[in-house]
ZAMARGU-4260 file (C-alpha; in steps of 0.2 Angstrom, whole numbers, plus 5000, padded with zeros to 4 digits):
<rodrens>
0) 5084/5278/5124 | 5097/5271/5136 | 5088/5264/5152 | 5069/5255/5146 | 5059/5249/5158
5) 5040/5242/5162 | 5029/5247/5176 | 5017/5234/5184 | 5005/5240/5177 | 5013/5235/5156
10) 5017/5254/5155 | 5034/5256/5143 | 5044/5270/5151 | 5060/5278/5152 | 5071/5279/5168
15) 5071/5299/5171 | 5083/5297/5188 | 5078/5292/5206 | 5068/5302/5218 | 5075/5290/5233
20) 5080/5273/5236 | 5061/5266/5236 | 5056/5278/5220 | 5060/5280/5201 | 5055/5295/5191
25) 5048/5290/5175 | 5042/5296/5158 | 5030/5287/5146 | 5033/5280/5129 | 5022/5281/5117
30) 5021/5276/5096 | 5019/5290/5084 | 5023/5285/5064 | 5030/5271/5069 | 5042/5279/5081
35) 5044/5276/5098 | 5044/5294/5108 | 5043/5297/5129 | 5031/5313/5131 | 5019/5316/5144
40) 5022/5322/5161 | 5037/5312/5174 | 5028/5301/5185 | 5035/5291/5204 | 5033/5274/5203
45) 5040/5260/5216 | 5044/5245/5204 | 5050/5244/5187 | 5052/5229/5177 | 5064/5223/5162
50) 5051/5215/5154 | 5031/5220/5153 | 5026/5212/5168 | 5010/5197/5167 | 4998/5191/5179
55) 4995/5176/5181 | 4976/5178/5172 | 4984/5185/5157 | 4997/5171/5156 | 4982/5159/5160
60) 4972/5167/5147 | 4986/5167/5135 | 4991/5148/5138 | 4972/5145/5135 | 4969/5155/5119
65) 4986/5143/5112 | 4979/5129/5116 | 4961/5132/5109 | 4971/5137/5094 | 4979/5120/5093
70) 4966/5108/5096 | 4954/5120/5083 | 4966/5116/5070 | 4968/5098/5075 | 4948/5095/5076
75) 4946/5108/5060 | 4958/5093/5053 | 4949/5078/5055 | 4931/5085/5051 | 4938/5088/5034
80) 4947/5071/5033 | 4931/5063/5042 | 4922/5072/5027 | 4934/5067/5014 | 4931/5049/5020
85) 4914/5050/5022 | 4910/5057/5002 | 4922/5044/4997 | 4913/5030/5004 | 4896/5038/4998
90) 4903/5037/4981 | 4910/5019/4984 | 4893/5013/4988 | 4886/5021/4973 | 4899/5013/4963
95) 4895/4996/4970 | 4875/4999/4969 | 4877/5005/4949 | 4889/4990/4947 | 4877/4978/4955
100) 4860/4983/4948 | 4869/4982/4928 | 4878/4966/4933 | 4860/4956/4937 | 4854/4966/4923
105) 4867/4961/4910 | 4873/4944/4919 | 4871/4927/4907 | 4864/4913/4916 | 4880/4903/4916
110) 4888/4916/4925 | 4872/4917/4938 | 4872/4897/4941 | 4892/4898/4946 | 4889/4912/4959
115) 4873/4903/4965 | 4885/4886/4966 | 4901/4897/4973 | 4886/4903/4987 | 4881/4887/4992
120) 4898/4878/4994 | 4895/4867/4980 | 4915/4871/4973 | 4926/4858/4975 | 4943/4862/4965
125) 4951/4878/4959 | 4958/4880/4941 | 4974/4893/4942 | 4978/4898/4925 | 4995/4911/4922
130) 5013/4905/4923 | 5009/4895/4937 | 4994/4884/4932 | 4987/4870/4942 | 4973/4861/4949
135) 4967/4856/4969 | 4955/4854/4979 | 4946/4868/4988 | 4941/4860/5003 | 4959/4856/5011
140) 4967/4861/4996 | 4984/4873/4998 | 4974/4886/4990 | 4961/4889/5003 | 4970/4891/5020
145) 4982/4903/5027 | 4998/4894/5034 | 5009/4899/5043 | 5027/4893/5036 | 5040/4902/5045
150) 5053/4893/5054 | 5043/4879/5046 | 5030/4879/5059 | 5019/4873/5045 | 5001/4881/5056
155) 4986/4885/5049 | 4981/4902/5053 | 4962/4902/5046 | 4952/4898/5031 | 4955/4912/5016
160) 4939/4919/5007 | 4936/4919/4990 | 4935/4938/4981 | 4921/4939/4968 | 4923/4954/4956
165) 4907/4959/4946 | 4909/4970/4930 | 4893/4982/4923 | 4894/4969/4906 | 4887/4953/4919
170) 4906/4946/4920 | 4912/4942/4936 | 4930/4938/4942 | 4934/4926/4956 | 4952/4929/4965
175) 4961/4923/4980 | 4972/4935/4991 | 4988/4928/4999 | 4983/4929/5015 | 4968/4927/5024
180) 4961/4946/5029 | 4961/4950/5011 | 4980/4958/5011 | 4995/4953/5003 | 4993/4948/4981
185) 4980/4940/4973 | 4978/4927/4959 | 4963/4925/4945 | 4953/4908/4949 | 4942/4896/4941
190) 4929/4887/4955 | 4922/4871/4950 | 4911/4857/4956 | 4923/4843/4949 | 4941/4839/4944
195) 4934/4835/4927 | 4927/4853/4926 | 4942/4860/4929 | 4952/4851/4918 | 4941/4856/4904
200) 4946/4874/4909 | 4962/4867/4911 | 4964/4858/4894 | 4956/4875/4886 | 4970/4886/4894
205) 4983/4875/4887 | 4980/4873/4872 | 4977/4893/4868 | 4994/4895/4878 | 5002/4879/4865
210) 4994/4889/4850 | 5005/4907/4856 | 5021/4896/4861 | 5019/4887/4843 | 5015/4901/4833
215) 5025/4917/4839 | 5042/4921/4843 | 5051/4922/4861 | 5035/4916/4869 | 5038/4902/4883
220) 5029/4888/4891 | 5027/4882/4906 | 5030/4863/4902 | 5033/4856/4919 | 5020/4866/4926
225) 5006/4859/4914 | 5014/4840/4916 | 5010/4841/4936 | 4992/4842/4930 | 4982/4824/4929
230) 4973/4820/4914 | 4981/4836/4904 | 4985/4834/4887 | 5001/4844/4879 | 5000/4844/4861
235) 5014/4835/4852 | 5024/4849/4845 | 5025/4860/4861 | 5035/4846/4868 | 5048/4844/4853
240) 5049/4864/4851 | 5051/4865/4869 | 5065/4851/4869 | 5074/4856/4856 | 5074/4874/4863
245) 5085/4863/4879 | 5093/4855/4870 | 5102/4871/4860 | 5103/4881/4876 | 5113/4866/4883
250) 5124/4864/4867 | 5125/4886/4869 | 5129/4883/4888 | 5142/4871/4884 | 5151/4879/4870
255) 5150/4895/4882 | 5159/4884/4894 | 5172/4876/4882 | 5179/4896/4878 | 5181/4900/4894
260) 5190/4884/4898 | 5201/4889/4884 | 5204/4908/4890 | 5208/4900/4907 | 5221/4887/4901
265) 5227/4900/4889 | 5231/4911/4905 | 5237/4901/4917 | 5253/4904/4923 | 5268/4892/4914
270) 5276/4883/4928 | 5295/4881/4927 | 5306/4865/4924 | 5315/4862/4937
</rodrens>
């Protein structure tokens, strides 16, 4: 088919010839098998196209029917997520009911007083146990507040708040988070209502951590951490294991040193006599 055209009307037809200057003959197009194929009778028409002609209700139409398309998939989109969230937070509150109910059912009283004292502000200082161990102060201590450090601006941006974590066998784990809203890392914690208390917990720690240092192999202690602590006791032979420990890391460090001396000397360039 050599010269294709559309009529205003979306009709496909093929250019027969021209009647006159104002008027094409035509004949239409039509599908058979799959083939494209003029037949019918030639018919005048006054306009012709290249491409099928739109009005501006079918483009309007068509603009609409895309955009309906989009948003449906878009809000199709979000219900499900909105779903998704909403069975997932069903299911959390489940999870936190279950947890609750068989933590009061289970909890010791020991563990009841402490959240009754951690309620009602009675804490006064924090154990920390782990590498970092150390005692302070809730109320101004480092612990409890969010500062600001950058530049050394040295600002308190709010209080923090204690996490309480309750397990279905009556435990319950107290963290702190390293900032403020909750974000950032979080450290186990040990509230208490006087230094003294804490440094039972304290002393306890220590002593199970000595025992591990004392009795197995490539196990380390946090010596000057535990010394920063008032009133802590450090059993004797944690201090001479952990000195003589130094003191053959120095004499490694030096005889490490004294080789490469020699390699150096024994490399240097010889400098001629003059």
């Amino acid at each position: 088919m050599s010269d294709i055209k559309y009529t205003d009307d979306g009709k496909k037809v093929l250019v027969v010839g021209k009647l006159n200057a104002q008027q094409t003959i035509v004949q239409e197009i039509f599908v058979s098998a799959g083939q494209e194929i003029p037949s019918g009778e030639n018919f005048v028409v006054k306009s012709l196209h290249d491409a099928p002609a739109e009005s501006w209700k079918e483009k309007n139409l068509r603009e609409l029917e895309a955009r309906y398309e989009t948003s449906r998939k878009k809000w199709e989109s979000e219900i499900d997520q909105q779903g998704r969230r909403l069975s997932m937070i069903k299911e959390k509150a489940k999870l936190h009911a279950d947890a609750l109910f068989k933590f009061v059912d289970k909890a010791d009283s020991k563990s009841m007083q402490l959240l009754k004292k951690v309620m009602s502000g009675q804490i006064t200082h924090i154990f920390v146990s782990g590498y970092s161990p150390e005692i302070y102060e809730w109320e101004g201590g480092k612990g409890a507040y969010d500062v600001d450090n950058f530049h050394d601006r040295g600002r308190i941006e709010g209080i923090k708040l204690m996490s309480i974590y309750g397990y279905s066998d009556g435990d319950l784990e107290y963290r702190l988070h390293q900032y403020r809203d909750g974000s950032g890392g979080s450290e186990q914690i040990w509230p208490t209502c006087s230094y003294e208390e804490a440094l039972k917990l304290a002393q306890a720690e220590c002593d199970e951590q000595a025992s591990v240092y004392l009795n197995e192999k490539n196990r380390s202690f946090s010596l000057d951490k535990w010394q920063k602590i008032e009133g802590i006791v450090i059993p004797a032979g944690v201090i001479e294991k952990y000195e003589a420990l130094a003191d053959a890391q120095r004499l490694q460090r030096i005889e490490n040193l004294k080789k490469e001396l020699a390699g150096l000397e024994a490399n240097a360039p010889k400098k001629s006599k003059p």
